[in-house]
TORFI-886558 format. One record per residue: residue number from 1; residue in one letter; x, y, z of N, C-alpha, C in turn. Coordinates in nm, 3 decimals, m for minus. Layout:
N
SITE | n | res | n_X | n_Y | n_Z | ca_X | ca_Y | ca_Z | c_X | c_Y | c_Z
SITE | NUM | A | X | Y | Z | X | Y | Z | X | Y | Z
...
END
This chain:
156
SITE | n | res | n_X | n_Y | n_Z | ca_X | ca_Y | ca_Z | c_X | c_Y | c_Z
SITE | 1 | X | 14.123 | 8.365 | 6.509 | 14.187 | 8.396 | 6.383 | 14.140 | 8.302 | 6.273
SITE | 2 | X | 14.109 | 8.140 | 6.295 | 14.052 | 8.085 | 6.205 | 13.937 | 8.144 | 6.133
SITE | 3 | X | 13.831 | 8.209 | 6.268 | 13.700 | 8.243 | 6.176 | 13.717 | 8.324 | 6.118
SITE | 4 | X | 13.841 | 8.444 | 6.127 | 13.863 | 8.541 | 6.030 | 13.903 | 8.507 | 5.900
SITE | 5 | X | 13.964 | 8.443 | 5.890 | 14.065 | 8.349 | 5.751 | 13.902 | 8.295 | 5.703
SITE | 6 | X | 13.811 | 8.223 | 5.771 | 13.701 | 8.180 | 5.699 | 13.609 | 8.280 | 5.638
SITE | 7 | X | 13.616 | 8.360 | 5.733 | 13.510 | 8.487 | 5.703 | 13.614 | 8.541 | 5.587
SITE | 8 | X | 13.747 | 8.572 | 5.550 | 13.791 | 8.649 | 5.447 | 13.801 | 8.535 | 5.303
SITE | 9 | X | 13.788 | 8.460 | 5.272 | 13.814 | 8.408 | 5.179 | 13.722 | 8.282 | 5.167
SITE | 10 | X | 13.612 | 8.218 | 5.280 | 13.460 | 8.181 | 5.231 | 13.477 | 8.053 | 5.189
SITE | 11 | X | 13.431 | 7.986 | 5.200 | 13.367 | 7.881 | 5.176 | 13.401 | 7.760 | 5.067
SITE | 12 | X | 13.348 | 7.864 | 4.930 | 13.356 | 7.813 | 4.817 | 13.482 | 7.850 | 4.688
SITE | 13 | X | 13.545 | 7.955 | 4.735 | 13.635 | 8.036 | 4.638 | 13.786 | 7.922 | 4.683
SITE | 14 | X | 13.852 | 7.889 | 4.580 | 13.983 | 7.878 | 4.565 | 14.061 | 8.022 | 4.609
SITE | 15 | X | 14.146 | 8.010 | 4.686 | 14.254 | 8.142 | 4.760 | 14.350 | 8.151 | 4.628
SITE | 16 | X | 14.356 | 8.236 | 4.559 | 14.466 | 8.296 | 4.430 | 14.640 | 8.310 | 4.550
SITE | 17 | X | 14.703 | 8.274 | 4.432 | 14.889 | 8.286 | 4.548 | 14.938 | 8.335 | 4.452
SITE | 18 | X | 14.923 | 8.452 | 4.499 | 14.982 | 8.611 | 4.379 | 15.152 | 8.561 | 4.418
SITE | 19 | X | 15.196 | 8.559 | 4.302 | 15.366 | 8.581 | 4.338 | 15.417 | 8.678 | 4.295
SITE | 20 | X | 15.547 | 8.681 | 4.382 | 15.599 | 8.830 | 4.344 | 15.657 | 8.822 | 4.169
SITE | 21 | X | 15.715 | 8.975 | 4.084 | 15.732 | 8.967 | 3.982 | 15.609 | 8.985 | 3.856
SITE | 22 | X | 15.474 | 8.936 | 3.945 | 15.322 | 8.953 | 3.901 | 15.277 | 9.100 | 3.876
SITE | 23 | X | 15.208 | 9.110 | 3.754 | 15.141 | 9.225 | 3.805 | 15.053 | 9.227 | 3.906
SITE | 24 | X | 15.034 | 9.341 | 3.971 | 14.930 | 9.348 | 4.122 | 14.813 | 9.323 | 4.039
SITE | 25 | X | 14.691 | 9.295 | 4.080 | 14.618 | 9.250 | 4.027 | 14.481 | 9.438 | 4.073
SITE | 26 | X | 14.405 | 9.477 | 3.952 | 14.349 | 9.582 | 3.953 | 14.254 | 9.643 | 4.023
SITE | 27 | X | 14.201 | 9.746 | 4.101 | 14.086 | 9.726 | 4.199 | 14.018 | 9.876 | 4.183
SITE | 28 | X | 13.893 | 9.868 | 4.231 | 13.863 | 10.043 | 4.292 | 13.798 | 9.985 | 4.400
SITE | 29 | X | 13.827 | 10.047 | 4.468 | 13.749 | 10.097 | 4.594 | 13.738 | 10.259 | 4.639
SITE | 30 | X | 13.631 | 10.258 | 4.764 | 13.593 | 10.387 | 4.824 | 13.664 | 10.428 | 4.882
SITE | 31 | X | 13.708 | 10.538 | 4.921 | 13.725 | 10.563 | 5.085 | 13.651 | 10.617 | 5.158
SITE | 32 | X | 13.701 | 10.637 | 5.281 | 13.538 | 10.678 | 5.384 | 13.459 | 10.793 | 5.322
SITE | 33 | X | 13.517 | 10.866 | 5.269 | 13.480 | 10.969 | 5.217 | 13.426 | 10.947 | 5.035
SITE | 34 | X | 13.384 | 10.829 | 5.010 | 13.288 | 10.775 | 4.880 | 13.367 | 10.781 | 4.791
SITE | 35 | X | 13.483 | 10.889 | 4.837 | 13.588 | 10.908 | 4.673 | 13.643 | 10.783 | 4.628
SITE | 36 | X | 13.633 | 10.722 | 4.502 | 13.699 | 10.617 | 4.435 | 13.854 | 10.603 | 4.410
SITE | 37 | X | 13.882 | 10.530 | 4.435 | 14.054 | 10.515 | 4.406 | 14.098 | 10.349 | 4.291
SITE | 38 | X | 14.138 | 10.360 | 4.207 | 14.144 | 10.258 | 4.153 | 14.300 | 10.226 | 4.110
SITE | 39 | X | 14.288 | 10.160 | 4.144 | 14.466 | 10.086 | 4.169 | 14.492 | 9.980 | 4.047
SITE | 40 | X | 14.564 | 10.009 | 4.012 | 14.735 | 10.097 | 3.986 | 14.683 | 10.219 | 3.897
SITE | 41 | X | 14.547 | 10.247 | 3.840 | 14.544 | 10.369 | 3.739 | 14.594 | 10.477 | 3.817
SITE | 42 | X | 14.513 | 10.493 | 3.915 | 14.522 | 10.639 | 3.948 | 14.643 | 10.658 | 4.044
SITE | 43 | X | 14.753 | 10.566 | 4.041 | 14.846 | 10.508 | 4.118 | 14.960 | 10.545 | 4.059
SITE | 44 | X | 14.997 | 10.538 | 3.888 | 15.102 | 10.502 | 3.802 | 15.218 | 10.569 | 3.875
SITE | 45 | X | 15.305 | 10.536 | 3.865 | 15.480 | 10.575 | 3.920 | 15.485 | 10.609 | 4.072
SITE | 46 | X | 15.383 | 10.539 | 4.103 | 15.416 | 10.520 | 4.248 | 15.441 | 10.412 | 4.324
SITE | 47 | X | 15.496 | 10.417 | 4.467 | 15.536 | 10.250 | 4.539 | 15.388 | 10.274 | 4.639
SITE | 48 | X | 15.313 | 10.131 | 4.607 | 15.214 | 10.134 | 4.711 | 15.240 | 10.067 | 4.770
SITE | 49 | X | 15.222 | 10.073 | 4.889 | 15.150 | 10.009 | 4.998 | 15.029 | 9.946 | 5.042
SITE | 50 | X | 14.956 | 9.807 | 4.980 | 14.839 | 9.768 | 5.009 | 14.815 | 9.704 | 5.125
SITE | 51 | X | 14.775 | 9.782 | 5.265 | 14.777 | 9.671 | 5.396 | 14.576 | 9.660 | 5.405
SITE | 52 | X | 14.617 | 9.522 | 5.463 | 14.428 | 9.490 | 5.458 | 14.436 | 9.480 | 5.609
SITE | 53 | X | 14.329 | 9.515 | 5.650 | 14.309 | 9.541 | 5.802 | 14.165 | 9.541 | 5.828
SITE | 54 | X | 14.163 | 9.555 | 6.005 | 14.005 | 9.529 | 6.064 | 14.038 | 9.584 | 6.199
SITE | 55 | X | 13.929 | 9.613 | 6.272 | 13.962 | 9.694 | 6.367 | 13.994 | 9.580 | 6.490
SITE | 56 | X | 13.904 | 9.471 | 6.437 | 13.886 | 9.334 | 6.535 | 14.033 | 9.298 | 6.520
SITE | 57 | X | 14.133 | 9.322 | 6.459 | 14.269 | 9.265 | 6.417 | 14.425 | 9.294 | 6.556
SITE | 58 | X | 14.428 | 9.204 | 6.629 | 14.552 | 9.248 | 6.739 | 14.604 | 9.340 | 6.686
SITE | 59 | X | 14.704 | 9.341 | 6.587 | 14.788 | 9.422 | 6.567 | 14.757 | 9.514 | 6.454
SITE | 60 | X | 14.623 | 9.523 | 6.435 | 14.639 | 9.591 | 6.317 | 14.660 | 9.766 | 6.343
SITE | 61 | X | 14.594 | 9.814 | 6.496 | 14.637 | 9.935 | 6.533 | 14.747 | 10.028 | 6.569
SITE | 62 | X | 14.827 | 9.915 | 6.641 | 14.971 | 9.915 | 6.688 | 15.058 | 9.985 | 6.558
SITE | 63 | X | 15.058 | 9.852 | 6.438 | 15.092 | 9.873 | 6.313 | 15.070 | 10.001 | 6.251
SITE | 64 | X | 14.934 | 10.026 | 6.253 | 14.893 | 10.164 | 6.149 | 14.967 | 10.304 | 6.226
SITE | 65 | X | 14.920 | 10.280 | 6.376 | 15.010 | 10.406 | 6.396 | 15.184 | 10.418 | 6.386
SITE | 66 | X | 15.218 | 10.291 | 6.380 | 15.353 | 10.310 | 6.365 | 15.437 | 10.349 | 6.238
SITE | 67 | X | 15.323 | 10.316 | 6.140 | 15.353 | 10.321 | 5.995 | 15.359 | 10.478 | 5.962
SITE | 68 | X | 15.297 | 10.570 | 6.023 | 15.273 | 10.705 | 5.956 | 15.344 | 10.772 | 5.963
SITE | 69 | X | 15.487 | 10.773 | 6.068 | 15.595 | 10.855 | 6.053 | 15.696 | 10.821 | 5.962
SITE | 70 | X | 15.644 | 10.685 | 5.858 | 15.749 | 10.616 | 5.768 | 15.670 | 10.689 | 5.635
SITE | 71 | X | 15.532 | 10.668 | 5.680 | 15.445 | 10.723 | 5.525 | 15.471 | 10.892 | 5.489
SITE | 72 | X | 15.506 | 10.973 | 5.603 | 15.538 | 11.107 | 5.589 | 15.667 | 11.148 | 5.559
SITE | 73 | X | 15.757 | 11.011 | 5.562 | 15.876 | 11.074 | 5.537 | 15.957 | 11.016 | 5.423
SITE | 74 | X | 15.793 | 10.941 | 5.339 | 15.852 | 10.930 | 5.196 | 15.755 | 10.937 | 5.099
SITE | 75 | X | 15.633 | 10.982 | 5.165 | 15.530 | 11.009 | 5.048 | 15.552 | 11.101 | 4.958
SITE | 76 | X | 15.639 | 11.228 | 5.017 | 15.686 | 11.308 | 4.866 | 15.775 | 11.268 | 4.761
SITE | 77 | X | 15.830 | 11.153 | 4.830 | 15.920 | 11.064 | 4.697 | 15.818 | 10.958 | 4.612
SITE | 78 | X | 15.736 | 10.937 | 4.666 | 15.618 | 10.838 | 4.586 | 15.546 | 10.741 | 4.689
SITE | 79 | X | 15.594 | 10.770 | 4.777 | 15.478 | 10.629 | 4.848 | 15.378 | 10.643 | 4.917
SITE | 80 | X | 15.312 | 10.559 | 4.892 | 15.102 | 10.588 | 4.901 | 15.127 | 10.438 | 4.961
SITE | 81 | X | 15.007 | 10.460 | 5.117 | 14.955 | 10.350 | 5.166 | 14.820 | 10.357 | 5.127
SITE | 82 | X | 14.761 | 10.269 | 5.106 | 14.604 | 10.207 | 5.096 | 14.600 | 10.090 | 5.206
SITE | 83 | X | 14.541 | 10.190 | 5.335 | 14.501 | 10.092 | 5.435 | 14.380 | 9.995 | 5.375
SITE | 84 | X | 14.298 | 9.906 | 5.301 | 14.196 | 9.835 | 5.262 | 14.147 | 9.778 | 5.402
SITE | 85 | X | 14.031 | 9.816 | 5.449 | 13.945 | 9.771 | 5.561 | 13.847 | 9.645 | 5.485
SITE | 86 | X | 13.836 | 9.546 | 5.571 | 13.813 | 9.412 | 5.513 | 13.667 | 9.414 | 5.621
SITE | 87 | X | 13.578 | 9.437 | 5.496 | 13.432 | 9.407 | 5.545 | 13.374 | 9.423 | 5.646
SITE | 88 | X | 13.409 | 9.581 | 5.681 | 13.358 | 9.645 | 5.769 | 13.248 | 9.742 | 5.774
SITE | 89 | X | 13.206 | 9.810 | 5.877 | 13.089 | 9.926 | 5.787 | 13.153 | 10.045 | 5.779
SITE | 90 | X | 13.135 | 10.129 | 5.723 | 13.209 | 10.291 | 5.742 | 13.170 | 10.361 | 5.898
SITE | 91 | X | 13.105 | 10.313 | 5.941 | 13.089 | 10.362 | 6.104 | 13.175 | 10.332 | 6.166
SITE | 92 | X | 13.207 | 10.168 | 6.181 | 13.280 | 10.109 | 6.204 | 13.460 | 10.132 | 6.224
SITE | 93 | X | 13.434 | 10.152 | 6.038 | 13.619 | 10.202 | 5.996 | 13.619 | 10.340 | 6.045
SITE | 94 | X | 13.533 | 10.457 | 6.052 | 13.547 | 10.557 | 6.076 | 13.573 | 10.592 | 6.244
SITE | 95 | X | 13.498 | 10.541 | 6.310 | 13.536 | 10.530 | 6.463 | 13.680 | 10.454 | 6.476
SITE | 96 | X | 13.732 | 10.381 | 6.433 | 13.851 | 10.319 | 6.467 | 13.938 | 10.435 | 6.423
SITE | 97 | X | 13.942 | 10.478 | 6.309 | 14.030 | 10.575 | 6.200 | 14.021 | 10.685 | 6.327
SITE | 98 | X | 13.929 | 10.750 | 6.378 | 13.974 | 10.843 | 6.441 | 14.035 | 10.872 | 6.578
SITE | 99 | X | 14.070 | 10.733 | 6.624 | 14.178 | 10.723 | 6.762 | 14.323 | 10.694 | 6.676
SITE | 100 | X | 14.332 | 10.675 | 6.571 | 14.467 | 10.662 | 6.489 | 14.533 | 10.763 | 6.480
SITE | 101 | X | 14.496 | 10.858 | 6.399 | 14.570 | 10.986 | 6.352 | 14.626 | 10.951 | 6.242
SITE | 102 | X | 14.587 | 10.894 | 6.134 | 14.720 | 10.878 | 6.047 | 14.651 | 10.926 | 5.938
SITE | 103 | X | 14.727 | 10.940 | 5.808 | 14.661 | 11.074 | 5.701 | 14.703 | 10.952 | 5.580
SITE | 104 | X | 14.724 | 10.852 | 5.589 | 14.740 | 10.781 | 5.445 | 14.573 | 10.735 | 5.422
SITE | 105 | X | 14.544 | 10.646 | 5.257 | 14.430 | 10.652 | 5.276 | 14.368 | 10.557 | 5.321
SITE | 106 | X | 14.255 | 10.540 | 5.358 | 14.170 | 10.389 | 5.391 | 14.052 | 10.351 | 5.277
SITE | 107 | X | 14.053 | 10.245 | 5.249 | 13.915 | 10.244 | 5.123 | 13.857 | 10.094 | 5.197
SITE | 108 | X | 13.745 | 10.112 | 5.175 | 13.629 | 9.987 | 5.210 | 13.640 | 9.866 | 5.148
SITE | 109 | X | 13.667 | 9.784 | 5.201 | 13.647 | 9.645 | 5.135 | 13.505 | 9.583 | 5.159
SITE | 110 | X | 13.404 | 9.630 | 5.121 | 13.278 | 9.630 | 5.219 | 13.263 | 9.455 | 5.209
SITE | 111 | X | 13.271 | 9.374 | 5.062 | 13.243 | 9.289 | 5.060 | 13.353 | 9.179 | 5.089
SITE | 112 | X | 13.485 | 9.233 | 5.074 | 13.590 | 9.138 | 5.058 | 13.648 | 9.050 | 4.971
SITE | 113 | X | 13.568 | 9.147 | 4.855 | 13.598 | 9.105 | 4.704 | 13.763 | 9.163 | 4.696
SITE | 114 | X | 13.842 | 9.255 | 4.723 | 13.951 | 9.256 | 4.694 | 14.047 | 9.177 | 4.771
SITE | 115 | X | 14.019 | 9.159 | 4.914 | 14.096 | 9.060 | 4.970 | 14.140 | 8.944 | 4.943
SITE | 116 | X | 13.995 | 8.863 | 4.889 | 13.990 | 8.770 | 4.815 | 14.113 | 8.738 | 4.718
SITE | 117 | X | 14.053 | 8.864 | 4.658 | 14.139 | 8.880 | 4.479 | 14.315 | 8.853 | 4.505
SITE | 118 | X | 14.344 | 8.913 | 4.654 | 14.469 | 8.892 | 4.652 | 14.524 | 8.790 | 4.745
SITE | 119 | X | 14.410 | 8.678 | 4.799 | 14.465 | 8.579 | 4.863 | 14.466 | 8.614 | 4.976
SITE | 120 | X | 14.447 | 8.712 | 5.089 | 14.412 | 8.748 | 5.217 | 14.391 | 8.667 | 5.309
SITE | 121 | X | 14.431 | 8.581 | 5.381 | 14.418 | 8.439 | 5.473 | 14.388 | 8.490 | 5.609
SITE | 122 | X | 14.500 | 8.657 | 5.651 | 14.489 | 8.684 | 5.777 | 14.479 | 8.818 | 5.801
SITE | 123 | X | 14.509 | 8.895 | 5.876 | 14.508 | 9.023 | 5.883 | 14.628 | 9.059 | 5.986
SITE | 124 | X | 14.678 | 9.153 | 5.990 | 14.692 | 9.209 | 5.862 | 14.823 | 9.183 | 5.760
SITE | 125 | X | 14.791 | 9.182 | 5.646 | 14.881 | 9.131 | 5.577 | 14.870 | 9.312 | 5.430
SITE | 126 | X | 15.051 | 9.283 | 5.419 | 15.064 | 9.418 | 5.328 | 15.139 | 9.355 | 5.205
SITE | 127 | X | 15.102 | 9.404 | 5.114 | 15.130 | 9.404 | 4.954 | 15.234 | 9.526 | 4.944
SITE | 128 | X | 15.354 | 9.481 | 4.888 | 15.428 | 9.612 | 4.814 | 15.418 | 9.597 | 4.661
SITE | 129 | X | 15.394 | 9.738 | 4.582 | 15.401 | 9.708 | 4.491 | 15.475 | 9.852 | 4.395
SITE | 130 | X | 15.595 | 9.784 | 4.295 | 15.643 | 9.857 | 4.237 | 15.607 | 9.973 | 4.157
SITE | 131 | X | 15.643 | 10.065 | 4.145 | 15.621 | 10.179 | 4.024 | 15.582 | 10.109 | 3.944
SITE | 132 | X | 15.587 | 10.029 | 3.848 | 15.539 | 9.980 | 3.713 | 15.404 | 9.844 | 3.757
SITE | 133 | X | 15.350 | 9.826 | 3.878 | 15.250 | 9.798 | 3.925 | 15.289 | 9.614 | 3.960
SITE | 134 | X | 15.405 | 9.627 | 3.959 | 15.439 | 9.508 | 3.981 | 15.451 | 9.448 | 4.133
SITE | 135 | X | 15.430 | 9.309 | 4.149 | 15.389 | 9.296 | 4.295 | 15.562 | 9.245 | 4.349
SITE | 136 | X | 15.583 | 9.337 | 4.461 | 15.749 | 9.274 | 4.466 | 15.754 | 9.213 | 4.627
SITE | 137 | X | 15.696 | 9.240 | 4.691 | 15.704 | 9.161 | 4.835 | 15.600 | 9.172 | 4.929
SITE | 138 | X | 15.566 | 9.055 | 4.997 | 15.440 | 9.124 | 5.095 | 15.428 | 9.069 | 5.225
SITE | 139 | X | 15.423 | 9.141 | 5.316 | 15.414 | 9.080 | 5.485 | 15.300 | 9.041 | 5.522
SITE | 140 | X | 15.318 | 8.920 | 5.592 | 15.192 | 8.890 | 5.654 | 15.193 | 8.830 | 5.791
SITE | 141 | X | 15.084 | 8.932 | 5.866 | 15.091 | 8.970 | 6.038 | 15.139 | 9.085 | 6.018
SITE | 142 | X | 15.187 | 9.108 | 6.161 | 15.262 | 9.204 | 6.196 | 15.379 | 9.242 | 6.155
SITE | 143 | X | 15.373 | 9.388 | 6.095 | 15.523 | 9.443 | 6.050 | 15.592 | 9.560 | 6.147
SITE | 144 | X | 15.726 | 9.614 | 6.145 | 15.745 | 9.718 | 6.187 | 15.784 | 9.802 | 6.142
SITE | 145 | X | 15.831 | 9.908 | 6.183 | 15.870 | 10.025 | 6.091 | 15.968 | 9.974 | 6.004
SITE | 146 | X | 16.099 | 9.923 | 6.053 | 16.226 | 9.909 | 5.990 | 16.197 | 9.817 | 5.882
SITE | 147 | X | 16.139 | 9.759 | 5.893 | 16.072 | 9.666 | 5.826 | 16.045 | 9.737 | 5.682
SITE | 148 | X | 15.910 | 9.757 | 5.715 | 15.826 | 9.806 | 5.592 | 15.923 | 9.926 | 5.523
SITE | 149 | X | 16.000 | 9.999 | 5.603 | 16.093 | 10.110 | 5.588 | 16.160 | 10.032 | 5.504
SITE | 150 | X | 16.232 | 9.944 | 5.514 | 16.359 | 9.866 | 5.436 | 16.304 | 9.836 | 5.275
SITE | 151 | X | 16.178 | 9.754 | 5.318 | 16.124 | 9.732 | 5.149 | 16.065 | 9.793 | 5.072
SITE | 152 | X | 15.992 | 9.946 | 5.098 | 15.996 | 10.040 | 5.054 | 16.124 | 10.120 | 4.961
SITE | 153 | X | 16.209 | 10.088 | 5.056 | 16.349 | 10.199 | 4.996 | 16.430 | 10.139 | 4.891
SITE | 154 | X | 16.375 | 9.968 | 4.886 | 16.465 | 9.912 | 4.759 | 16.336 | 9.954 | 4.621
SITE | 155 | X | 16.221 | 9.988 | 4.658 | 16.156 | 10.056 | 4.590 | 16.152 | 10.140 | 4.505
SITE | 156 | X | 16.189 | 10.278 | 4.594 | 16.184 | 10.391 | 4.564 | 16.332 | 10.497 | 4.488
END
């Protein structure tokens, strides 16, 4: 886990300590499928979900599948996950993605420029962030349903 924390945030960069009350700080990325997503624009009046993940990550599988019966049973009220894959290849994310099953989206962190951006130490770690793009709480490691369920709903 150390060399991951080294490998995500490098060498030479100062780690940013986003606090909550912040605005989330702005991004685009791909998803497997090249389409661009840029956060919070194409986001506005919604509760996201930013979890950063890797396939190399203990829990990051456990997690994702557990998350999707929470993401289906409030995405028509507003909530969008952005799984962010942390410097992986799309072969890579795409072979893992398809023993998952889950339908929220995934976008490439190819370089780990957004991880960075938000202070990323471990994996996996999730960002909530308000309708008005504000950053209001974020887990780091392992979450569970009730969990992520709970801070979502003071959300939404």
């Amino acid at each position: 886990m150390l060399l991951a924390s080294v490998l995500l945030v490098g060498c030479s960069e100062e780690t940013p300590q986003l606090k909550n009350g912040e605005p989330a700080p702005p991004f685009t990325l791909n998803t497997l499928g090249s389409e661009p997503v840029s956060f919070p624009a194409d986001l506005e009046g919604k509760v996201v979900a930013i979890r950063f993940w890797a396939d190399w990550c203990p829990f990051c599988e456990s997690e994702m599948k557990l998350l999707e019966p929470v993401y289906q049973q409030y995405r028509n009220k507003g909530l969008v996950i952005l799984a962010v894959n942390v410097r992986q290849t799309p072969d890579t994310v795409e072979s893992f993605l398809a023993k998952l099953n889950v339908s929220y989206d995934s976008l490439l962190d190819r370089e780990g420029g957004v991880a960075r951006q938000y202070g990323v130490m471990g994996l996996p770690t999730t960002f909530f962030v308000s309708r008005d793009g504000v950053l209001k709480s974020r887990i780091l490691g392992e979450s569970t349903p009730e969990t992520f369920e709970k801070i979502i709903l003071e959300m939404l």
